[in-house]
GUMAR-667150 format. One record per residue: residue in one letter; x, y, z of N, C-alpha, C in turn; chain. Coordinates in steps of 0.2 Angstrom, whole numbers, plus 5000, padded with zeros to 4 digits. Layout:
<sites>
{'A' {X Y Z} {X Y Z} {X Y Z} 'A'}
...
</sites>
This chain:
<sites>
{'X' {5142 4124 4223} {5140 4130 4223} {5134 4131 4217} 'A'}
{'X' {5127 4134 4218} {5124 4135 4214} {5127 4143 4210} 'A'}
{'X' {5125 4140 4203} {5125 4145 4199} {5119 4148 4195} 'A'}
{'X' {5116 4153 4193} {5111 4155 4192} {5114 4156 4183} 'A'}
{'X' {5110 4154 4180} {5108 4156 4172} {5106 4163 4170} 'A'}
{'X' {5100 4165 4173} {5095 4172 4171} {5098 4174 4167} 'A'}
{'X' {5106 4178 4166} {5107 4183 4161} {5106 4178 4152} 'A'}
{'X' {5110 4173 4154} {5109 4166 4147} {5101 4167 4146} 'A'}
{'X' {5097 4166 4150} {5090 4166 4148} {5087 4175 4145} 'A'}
{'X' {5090 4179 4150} {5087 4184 4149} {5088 4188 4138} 'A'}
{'X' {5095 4183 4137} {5099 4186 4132} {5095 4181 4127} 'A'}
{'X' {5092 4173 4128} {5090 4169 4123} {5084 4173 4123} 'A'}
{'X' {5078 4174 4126} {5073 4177 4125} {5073 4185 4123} 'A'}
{'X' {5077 4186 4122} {5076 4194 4120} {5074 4198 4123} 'A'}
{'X' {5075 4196 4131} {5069 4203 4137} {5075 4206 4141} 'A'}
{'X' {5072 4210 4146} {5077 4213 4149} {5073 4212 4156} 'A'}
{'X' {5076 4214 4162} {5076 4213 4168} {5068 4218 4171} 'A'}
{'X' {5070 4223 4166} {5062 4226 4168} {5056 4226 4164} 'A'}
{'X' {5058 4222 4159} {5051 4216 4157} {5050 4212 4161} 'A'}
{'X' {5054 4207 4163} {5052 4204 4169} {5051 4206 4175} 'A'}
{'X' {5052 4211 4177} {5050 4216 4182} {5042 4216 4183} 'A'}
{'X' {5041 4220 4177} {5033 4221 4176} {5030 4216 4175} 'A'}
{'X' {5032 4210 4173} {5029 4203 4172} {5029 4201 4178} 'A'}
{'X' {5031 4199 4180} {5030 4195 4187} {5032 4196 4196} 'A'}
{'X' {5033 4203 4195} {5028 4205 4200} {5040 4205 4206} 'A'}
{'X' {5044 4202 4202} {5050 4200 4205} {5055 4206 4205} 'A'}
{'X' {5056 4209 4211} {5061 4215 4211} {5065 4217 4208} 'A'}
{'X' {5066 4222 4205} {5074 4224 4202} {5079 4222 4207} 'A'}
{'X' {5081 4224 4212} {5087 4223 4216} {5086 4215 4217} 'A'}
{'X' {5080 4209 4217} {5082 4202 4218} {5084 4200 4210} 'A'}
{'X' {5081 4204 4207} {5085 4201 4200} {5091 4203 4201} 'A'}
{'X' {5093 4208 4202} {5101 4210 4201} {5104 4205 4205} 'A'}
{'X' {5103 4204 4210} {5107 4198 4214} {5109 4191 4211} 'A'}
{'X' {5101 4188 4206} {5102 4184 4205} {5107 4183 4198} 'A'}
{'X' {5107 4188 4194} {5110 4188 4188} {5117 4190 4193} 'A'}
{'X' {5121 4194 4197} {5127 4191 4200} {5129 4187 4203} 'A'}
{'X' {5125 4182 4204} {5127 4175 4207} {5129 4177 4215} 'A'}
{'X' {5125 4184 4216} {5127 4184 4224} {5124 4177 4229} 'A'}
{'X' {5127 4178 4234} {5126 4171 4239} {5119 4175 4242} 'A'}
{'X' {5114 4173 4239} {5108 4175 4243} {5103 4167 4245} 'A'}
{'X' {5096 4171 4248} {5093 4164 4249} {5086 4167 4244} 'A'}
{'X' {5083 4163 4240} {5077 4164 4235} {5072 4159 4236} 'A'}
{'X' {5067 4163 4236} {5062 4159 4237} {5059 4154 4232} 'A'}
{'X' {5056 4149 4233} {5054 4144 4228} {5047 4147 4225} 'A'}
{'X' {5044 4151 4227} {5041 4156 4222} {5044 4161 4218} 'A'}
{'X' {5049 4164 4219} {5054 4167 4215} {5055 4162 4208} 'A'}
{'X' {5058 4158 4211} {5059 4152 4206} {5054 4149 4200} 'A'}
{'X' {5047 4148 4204} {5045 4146 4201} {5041 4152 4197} 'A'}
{'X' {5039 4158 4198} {5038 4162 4193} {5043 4164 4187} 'A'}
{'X' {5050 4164 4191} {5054 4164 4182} {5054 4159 4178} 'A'}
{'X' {5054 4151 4181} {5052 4145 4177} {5045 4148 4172} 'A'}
{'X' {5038 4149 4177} {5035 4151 4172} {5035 4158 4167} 'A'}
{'X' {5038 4164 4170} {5040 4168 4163} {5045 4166 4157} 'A'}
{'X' {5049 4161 4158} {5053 4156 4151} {5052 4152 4150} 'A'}
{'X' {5045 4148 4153} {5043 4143 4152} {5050 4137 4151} 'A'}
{'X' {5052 4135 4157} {5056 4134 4159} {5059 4128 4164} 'A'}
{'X' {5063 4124 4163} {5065 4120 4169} {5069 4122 4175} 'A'}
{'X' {5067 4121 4179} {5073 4124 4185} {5080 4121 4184} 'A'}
{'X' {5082 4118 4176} {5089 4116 4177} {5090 4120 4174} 'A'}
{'X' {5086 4125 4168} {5088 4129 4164} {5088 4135 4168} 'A'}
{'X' {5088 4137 4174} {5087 4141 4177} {5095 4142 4182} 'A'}
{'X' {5096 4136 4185} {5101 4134 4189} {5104 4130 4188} 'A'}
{'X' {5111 4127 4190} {5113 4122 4190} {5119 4122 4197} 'A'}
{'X' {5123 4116 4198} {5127 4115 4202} {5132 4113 4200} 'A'}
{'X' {5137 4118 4203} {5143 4115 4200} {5148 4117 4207} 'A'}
{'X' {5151 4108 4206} {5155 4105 4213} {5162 4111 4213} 'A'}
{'X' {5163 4114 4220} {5167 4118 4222} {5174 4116 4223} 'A'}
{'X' {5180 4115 4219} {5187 4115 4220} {5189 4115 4227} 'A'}
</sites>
């Protein structure tokens, strides 16, 4: 199962969901998805625009973690 980071990073830089709203051009409702770990499917420009708003690795972004 992938896991998403965003709130961990939202809280380590100091911003909120609609700073990066205004920054990068990425939805409020796909942010909210993403900060609850809903089972969505995201674009690899998704991706890579929030790697570039937190100058960022996509490990720092996501990780996997093996399901029970």
């Amino acid at each position: 199962m992938i896991i998403f980071k965003l709130d961990d990073l939202i809280w380590q830089h100091r911003t909120t969901a609609e700073d990066i709203f205004k920054k990068t051009g990425i939805g409020k409702s796909t942010l909210s998805t993403i900060r609850n770990n809903k089972n969505i499917n995201i674009s690899i420009n998704t991706l890579n625009k929030l790697c570039k708003y937190f100058d960022c690795k996509i490990s720092d972004l996501m990780e996997y973690v093996k399901e029970e």
